[in-house]
C-alpha positions as CSV (number, residue, x, y, z in Angstrom):
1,X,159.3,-36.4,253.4
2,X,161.7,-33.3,252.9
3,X,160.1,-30.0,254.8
4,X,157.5,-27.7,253.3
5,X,156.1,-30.3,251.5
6,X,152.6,-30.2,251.9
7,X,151.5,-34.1,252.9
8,X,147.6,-33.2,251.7
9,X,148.7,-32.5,248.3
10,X,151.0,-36.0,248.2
11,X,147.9,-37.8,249.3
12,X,145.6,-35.9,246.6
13,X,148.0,-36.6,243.8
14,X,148.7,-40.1,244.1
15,X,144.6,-40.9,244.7
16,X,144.3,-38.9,241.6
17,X,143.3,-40.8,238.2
18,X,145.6,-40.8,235.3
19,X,143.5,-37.6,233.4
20,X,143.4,-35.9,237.0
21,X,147.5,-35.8,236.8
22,X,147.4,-35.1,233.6
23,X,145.0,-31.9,234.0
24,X,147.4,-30.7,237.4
25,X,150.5,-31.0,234.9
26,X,148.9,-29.1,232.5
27,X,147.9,-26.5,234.5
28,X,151.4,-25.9,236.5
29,X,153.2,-26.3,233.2
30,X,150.9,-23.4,232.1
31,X,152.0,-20.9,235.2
32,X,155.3,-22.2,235.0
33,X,155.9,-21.2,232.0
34,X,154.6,-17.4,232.3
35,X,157.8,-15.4,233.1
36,X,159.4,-17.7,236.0
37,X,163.3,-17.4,236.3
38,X,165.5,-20.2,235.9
39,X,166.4,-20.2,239.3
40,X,162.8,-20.9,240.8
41,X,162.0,-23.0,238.0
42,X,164.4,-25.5,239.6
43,X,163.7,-25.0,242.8
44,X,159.7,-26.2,241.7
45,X,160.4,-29.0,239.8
46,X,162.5,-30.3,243.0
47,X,159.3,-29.6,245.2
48,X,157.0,-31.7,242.7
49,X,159.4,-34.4,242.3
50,X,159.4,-34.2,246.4
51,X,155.5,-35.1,245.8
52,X,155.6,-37.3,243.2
53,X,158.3,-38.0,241.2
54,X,156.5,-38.9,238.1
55,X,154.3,-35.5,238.3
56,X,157.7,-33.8,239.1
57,X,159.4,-35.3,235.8
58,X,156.5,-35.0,233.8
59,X,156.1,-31.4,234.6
60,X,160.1,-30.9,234.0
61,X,159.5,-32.2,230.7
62,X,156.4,-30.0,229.5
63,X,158.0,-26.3,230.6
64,X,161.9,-27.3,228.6
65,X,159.4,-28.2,225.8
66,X,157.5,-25.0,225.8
67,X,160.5,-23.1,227.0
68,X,162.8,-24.2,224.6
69,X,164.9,-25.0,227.1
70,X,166.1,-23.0,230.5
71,X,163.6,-19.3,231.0
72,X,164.9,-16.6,230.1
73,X,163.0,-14.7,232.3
74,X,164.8,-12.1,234.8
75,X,162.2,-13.0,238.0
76,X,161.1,-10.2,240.5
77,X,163.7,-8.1,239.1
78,X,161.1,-7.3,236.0
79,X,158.2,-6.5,238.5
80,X,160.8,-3.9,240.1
81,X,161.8,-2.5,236.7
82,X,157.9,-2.3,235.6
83,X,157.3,-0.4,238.6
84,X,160.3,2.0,237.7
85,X,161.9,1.9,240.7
């Protein structure tokens, strides 16, 4: 298992029942999709698919639909450029 993968959350997801998964991919999905750069956005689907492989596909799948496709979103550099700074 690579590092910083979190061996609870492996064990929780593949006891969980098929609505379970379903629910979790929903709800990452949900805060991936809410102004997460490109760059992180891979880096995520890499630690899911590290979990679970299925999860990590499925989750892959539900952000390029809602996205469109890759984020467009600039990362920390917007919470810098909120703060004006």
């Amino acid at each position: 298992m690579p590092a910083g993968v979190d061996l609870w959350l492996c064990d929780s997801v593949h006891a969980a029942d098929a609505d379970a998964r379903a629910r979790l991919v929903s709800n990452v999905v949900g805060h991936l999709c809410d102004g997460v750069s490109e760059k992180v956005l891979v880096r995520a689907f890499e630690y899911w698919r590290n979990i679970d492989k299925d999860t990590g596909d499925k989750i892959e799948a539900g952000v390029r639909e809602k996205l469109g496709g890759e984020s467009k979103a600039p990362g920390m550099a917007s919470a810098i450029s909120i703060g004006g700074k």
